[in-house]
RODO-2510 file (C-alpha; in nm, 4 decimals, decimal comma):
residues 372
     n   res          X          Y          Z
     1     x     0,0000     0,0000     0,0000
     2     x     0,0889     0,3517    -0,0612
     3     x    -0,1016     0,6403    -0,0144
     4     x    -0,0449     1,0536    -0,0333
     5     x    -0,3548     1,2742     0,1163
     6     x    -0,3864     1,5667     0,2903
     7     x    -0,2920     1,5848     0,6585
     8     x    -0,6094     1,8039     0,7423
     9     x    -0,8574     1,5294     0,5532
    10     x    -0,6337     1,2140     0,7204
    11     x    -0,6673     1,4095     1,0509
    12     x    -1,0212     1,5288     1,0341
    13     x    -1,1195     1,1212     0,9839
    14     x    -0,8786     0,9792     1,2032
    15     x    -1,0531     1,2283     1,5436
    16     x    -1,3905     1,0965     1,3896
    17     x    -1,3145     0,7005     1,3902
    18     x    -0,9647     0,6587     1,6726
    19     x    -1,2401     0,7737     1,9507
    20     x    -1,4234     0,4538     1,9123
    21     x    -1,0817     0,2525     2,0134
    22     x    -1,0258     0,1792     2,3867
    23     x    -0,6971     0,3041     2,5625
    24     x    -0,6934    -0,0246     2,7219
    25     x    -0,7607    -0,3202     2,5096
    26     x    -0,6980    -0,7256     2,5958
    27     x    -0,7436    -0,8003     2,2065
    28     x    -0,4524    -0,6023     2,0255
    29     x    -0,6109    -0,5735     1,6817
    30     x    -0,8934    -0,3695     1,8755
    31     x    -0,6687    -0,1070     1,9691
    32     x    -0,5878    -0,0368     1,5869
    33     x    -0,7661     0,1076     1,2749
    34     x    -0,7892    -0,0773     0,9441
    35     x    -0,6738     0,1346     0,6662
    36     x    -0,7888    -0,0109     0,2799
    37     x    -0,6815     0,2080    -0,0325
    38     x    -0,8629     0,1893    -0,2970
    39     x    -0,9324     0,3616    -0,6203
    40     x    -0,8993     0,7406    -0,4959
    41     x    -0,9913     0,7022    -0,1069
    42     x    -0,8329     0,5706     0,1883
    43     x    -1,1047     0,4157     0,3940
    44     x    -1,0581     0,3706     0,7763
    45     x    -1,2488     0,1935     1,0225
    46     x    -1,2315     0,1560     1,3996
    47     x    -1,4514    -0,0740     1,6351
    48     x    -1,4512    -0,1659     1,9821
    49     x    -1,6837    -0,4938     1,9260
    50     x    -2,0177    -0,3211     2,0285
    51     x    -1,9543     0,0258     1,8147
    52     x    -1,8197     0,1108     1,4453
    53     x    -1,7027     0,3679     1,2862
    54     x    -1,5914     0,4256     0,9052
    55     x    -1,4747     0,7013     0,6882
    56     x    -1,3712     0,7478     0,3898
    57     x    -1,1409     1,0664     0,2734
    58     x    -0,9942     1,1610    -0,0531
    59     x    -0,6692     1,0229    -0,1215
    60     x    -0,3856     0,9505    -0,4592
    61     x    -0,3388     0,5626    -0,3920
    62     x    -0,0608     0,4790    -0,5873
    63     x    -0,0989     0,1086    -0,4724
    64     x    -0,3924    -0,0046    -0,3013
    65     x    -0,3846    -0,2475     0,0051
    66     x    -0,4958    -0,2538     0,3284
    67     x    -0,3587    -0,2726     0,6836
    68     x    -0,4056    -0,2148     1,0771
    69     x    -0,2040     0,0583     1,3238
    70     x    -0,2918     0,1734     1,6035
    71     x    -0,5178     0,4007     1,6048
    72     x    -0,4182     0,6491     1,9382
    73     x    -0,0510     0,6227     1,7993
    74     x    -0,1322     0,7206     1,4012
    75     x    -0,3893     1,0205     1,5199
    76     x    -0,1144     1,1526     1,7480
    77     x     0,1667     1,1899     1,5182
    78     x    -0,0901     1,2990     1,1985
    79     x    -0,2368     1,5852     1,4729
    80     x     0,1304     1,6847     1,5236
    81     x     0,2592     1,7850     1,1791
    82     x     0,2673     2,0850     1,0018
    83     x    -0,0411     2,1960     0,9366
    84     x    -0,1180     2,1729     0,5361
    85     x     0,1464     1,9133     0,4912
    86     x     0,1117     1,6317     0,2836
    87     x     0,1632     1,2628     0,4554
    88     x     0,2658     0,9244     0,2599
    89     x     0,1544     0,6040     0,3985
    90     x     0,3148     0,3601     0,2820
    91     x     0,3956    -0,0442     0,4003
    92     x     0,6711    -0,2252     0,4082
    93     x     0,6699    -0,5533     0,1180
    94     x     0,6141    -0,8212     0,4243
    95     x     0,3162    -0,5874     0,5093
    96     x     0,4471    -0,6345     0,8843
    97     x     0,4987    -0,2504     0,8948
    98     x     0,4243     0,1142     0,7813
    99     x     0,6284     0,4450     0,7332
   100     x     0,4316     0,7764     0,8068
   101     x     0,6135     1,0192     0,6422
   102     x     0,5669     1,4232     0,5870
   103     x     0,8381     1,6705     0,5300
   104     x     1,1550     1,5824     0,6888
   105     x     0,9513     1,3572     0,9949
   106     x     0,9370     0,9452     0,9198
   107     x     0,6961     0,7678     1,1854
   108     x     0,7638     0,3347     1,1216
   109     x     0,4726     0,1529     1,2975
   110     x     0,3842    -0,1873     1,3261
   111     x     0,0571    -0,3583     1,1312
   112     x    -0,1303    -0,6006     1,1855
   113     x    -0,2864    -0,8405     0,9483
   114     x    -0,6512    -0,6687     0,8346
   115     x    -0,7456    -1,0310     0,7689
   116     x    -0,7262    -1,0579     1,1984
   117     x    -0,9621    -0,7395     1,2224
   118     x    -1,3334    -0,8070     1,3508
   119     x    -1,6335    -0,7291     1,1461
   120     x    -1,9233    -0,5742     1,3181
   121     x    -2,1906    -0,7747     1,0463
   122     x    -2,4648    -0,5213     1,0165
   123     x    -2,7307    -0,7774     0,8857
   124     x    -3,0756    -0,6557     0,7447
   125     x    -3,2455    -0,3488     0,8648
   126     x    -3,6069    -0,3154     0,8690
   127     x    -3,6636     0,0088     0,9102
   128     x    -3,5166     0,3283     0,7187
   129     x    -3,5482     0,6771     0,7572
   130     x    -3,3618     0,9926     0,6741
   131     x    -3,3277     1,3053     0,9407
   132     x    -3,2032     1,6377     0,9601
   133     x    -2,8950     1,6720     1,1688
   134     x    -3,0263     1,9619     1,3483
   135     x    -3,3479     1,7298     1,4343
   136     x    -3,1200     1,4265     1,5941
   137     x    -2,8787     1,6477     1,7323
   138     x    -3,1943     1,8089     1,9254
   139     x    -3,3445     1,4872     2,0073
   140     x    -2,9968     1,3744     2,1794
   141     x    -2,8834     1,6777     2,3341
   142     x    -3,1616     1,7601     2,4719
   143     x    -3,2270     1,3767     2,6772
   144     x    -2,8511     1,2604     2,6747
   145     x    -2,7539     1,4321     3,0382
   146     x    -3,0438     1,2216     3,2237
   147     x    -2,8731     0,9101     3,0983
   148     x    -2,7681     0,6688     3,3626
   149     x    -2,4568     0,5438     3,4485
   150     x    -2,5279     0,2613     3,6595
   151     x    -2,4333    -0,0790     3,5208
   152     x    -2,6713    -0,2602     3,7304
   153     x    -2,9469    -0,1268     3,5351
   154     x    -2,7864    -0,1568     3,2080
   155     x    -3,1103    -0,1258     3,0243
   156     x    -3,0956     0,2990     3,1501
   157     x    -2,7705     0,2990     3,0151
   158     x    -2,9164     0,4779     2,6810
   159     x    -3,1694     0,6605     2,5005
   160     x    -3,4582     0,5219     2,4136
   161     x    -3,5876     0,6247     2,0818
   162     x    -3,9201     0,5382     1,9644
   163     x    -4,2176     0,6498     1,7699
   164     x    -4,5500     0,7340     1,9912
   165     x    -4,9059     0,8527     1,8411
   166     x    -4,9729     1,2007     2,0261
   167     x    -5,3186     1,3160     1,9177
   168     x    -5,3162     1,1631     1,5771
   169     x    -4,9563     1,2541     1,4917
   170     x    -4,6916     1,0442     1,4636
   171     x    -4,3697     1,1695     1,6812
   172     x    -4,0522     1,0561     1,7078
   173     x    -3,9149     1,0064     2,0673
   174     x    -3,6207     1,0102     2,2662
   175     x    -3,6526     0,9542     2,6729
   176     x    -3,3480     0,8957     2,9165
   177     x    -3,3959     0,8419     3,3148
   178     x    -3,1516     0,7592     3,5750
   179     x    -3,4470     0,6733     3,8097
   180     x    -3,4119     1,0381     3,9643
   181     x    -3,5097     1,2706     3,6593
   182     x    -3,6328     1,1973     3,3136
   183     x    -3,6048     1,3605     3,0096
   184     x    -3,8229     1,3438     2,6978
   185     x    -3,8056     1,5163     2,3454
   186     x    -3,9684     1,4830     2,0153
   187     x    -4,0496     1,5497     1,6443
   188     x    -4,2616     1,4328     1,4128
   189     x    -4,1564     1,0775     1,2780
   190     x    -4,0041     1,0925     0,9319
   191     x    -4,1480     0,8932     0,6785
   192     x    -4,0033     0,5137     0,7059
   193     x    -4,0197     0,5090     1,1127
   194     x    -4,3655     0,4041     1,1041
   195     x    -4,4058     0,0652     1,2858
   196     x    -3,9984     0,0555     1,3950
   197     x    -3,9098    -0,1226     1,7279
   198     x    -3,8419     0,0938     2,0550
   199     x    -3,4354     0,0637     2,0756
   200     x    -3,2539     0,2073     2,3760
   201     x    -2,9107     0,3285     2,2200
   202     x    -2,6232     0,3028     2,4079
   203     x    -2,4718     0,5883     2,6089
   204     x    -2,0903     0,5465     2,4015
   205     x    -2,2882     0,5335     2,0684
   206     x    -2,4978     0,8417     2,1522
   207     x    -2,1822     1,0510     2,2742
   208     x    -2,0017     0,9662     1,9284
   209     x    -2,2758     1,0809     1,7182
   210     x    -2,3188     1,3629     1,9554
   211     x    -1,9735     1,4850     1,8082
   212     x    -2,0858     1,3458     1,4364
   213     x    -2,4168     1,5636     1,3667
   214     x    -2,2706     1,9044     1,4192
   215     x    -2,3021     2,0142     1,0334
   216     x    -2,6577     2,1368     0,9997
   217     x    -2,6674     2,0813     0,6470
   218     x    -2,6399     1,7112     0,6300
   219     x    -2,9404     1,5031     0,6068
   220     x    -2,8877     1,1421     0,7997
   221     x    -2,9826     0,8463     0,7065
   222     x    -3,0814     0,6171     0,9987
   223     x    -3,1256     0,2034     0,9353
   224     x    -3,2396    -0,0110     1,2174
   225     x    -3,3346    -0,3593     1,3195
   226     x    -3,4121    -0,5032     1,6744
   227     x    -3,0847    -0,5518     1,7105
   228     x    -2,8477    -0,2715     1,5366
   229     x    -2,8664     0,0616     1,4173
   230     x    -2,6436     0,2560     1,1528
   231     x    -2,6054     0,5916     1,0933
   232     x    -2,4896     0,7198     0,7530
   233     x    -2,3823     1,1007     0,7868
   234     x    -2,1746     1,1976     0,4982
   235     x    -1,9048     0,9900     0,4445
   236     x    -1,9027     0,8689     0,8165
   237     x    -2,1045     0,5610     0,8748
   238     x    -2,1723     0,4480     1,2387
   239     x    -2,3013     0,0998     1,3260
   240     x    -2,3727     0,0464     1,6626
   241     x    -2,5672    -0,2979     1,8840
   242     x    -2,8372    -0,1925     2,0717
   243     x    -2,8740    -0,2327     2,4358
   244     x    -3,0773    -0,5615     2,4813
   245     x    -3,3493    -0,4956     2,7359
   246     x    -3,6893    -0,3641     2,8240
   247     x    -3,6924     0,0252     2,9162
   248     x    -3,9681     0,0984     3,2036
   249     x    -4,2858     0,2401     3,1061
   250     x    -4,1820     0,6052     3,1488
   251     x    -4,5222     0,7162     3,1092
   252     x    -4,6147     0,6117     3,4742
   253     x    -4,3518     0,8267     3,6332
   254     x    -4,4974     1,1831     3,4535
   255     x    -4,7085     1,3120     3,7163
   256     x    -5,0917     1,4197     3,5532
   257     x    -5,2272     1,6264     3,8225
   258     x    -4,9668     1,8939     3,9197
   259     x    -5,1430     2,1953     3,9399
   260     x    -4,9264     2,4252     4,1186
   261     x    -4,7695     2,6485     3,8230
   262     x    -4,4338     2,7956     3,8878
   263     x    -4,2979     3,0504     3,6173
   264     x    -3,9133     3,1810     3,7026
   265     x    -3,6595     3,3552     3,4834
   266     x    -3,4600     3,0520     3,3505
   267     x    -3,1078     3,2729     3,4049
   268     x    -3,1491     3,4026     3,7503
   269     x    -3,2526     3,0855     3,8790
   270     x    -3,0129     2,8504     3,7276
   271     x    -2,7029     3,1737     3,8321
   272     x    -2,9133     3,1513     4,2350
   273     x    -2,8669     2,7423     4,2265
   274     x    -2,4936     2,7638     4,1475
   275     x    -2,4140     3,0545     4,4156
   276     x    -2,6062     2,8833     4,7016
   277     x    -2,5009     2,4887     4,6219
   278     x    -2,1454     2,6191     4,6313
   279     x    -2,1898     2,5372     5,0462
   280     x    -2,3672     2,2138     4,9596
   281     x    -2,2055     1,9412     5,0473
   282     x    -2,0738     1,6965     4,7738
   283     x    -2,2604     1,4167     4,8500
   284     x    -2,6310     1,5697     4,9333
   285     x    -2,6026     1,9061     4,6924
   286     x    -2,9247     1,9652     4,8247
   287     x    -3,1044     2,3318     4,7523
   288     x    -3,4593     2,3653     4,9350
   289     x    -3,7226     2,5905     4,7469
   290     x    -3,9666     2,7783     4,9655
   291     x    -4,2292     2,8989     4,6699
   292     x    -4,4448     3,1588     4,8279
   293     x    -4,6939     3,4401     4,6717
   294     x    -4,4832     3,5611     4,3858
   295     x    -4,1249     3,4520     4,5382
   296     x    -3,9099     3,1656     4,5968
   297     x    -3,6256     3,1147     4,8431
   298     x    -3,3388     2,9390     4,7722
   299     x    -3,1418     2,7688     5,1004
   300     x    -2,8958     2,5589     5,1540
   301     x    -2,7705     2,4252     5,5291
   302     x    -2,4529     2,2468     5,5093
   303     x    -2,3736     2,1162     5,8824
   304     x    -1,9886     2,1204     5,8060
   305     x    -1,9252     2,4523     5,6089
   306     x    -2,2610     2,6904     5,6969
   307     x    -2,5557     2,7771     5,5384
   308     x    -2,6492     3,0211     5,2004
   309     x    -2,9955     3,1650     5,0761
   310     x    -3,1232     3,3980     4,8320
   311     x    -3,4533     3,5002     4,7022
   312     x    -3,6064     3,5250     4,3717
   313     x    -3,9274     3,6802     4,2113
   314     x    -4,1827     3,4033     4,0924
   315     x    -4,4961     3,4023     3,9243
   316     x    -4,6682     3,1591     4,1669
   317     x    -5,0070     3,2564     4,3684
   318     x    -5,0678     2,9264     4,4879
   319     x    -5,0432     2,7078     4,8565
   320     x    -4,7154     2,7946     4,9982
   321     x    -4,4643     2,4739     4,9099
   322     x    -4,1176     2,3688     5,0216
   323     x    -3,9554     2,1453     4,8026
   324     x    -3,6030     2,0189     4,7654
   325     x    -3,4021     1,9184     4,4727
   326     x    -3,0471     1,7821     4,3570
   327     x    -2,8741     2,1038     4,2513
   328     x    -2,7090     1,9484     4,0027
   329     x    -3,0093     1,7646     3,8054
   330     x    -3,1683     2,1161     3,8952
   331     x    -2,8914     2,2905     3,6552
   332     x    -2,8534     2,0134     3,4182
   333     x    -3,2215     2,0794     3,2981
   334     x    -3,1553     2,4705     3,3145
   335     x    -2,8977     2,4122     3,0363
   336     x    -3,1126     2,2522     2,8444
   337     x    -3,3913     2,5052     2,8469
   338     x    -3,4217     2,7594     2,5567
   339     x    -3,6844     3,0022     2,6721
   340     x    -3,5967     3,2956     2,9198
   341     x    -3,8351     3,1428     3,1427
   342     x    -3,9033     2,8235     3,2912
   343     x    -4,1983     2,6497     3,4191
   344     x    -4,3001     2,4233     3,7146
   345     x    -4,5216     2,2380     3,7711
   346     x    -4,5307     2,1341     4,1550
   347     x    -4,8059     1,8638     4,3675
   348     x    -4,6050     1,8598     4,6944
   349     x    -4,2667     1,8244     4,8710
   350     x    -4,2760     1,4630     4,8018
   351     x    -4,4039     1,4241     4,4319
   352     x    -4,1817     1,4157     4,0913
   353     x    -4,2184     1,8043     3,9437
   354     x    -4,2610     1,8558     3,5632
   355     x    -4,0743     2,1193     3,4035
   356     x    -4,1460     2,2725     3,0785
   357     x    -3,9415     2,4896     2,8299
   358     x    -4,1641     2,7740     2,7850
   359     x    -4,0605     2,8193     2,4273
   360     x    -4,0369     2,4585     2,2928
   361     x    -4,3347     2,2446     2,3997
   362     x    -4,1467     1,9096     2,2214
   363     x    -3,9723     1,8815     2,5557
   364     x    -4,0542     1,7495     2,9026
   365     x    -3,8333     1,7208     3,2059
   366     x    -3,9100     1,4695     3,5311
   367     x    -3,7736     1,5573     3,8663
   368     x    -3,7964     1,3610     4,1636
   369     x    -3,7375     1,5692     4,4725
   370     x    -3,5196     1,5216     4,7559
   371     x    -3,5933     1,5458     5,1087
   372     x    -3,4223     1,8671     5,2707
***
């Protein structure tokens, strides 16, 4: 194999697929990147066994081939030469090594057969639909944070996207819940979802293509059966397995009858949570809310370090409430929220609250409270 290309285009596809690869693999061949030449692109391709990610860039193969480096190695030397250099690639006749070479700098790593690399087999999809970047990026962004990390309940570890009939309309869903807040957006379901499985993706898979949809002119294609799903957004395609489980009927935990309506500039009261949880203590990072006739008071009693309030004008006229909350999950959902304002919806100190983005009605946010 030999190979000339650009070192922004080898770069640029090297941070998109070397991500995938663990820093610490027991299987070698995982830790490095398959490289095949052909025609006038160098394709590369990276995969941990449960996640898969290929690009192809422009390239002048003077001889094809194909081989395996690894991948953390070849993206740190290619992100440290001269920017708008050229770089050869080229392997030795035995095909047991290759020479990077740009300028004066010469890089010799050691390959490994491509016929030893794994093949994440795709299968058949049943289901294909196209999306607009902007649209998945929304629908990820906007639930990802809620995601749990807690192996135990591996079937949380992931967004669960599904299609739902709301009024009539077919919508597009994505819900993630760590057991103490949920998050839920939608859009309406593209032509081809109709009838397609609920999958839960997993929370590696949905950080990749977090960093993958940020060009809001490409249109992605999305194929799925009950037990993969590949995204194809322009020339990166990423094949991922689905988390095998049953996600919890989320439905039950959004609370109906909430009729205590809390409206609060989104800025002021995410800025009040961060001053006053600074005394929190790490492990509680407990903030109490005392809602009262068009107020709310923000306090914080931390046994070890003191105690911080501060008050905040509210549209609320009704029952007096005190209600506490995980500052954290409380600013998490702040970030999220595109309106100036923010609205609550409250039952008592003891029931999950709903909170609404004022100027987006796709979204929905679950918080269970904490005791204070």
């Amino acid at each position: 194999m030999r190979v000339i290309l650009e070192r922004s285009n080898l770069l640029k596809s090297l941070n998109h697929v070397h991500r995938v690869v663990e820093r610490r693999n027991t299987i070698p061949i995982l830790s490095n990147v398959l490289l095949s030449a052909e025609g006038a692109t160098l394709e590369m391709k990276a995969t941990d066994l449960d996640l898969e990610v290929t690009e192809a860039t422009p390239a002048k193969v003077e001889r094809g081939g194909a081989t395996t480096v690894p991948a953390h190695l070849l993206y740190d030397i290619v992100r440290k030469l001269a920017d708008g250099a050229e770089v050869m690639l080229k392997t030795d006749e035995d095909g047991n090594a290759m020479t990077v070479t740009s300028g004066r700098s010469s890089f010799r790593l050691q390959c490994l057969p491509q016929s030893d690399f794994p093949e994440l087999s795709a299968g058949s999809f049943s289901h294909i639909f196209r999306l607009d970047s902007v649209a998945l990026k929304g629908l990820i962004e906007k639930t990802q944070f809620a995601i749990s990390t807690e192996e135990t309940r591996y079937y949380l570890n992931g967004i669960y996207l599904h299609t739902h009939d709301a009024d009539g309309k077919l919508k597009l869903r994505s819900v993630a819940t760590d057991g103490h807040r949920l998050a839920r957006a939608e859009i309406d379901a593209p032509a081809g979802s109709e009838g397609m499985p609920g999958i839960i993706i997993p929370r590696k898979t949905v950080s990749e293509l977090q960093k993958l949809v940020d060009d809001p002119d490409v249109a992605v294609t999305t194929e799925l059966s009950d037990t993969k799903i590949r995204f194809t957004i322009g020339s990166v395609i990423l094949t991922s397995k689905l988390i095998d489980g049953t996600f919890p009927d989320y439905q039950r935990v959004i609370p109906t009858g909430n009729d205590k309506r809390l409206v609060i500039d989104r800025q002021s009261f995410a800025a009040a949570v961060d001053r006053v949880s600074t005394i929190s203590s790490e492990r509680g990072r407990a903030v109490k809310l005392s809602i009262g006739e068009g107020q709310v008071t923000l306090a914080v009693n931390n046994p070890d370090s003191g105690s911080a309030t501060e008050e905040l004008a509210a549209d609320y006229s009704s029952d007096p409430i005190e209600i506490g909350f995980n500052a954290k999950y409380l600013l998490d959902v702040a970030a999220q929220l595109t309106g100036t304002e923010a609205r609550f919806m409250l039952a008592d100190a003891g029931s999950p609250t709903l909170i609404h983005d004022m100027t987006d009605e796709t979204t929905l946010y679950v918080l269970m409270p904490m005791r204070v």
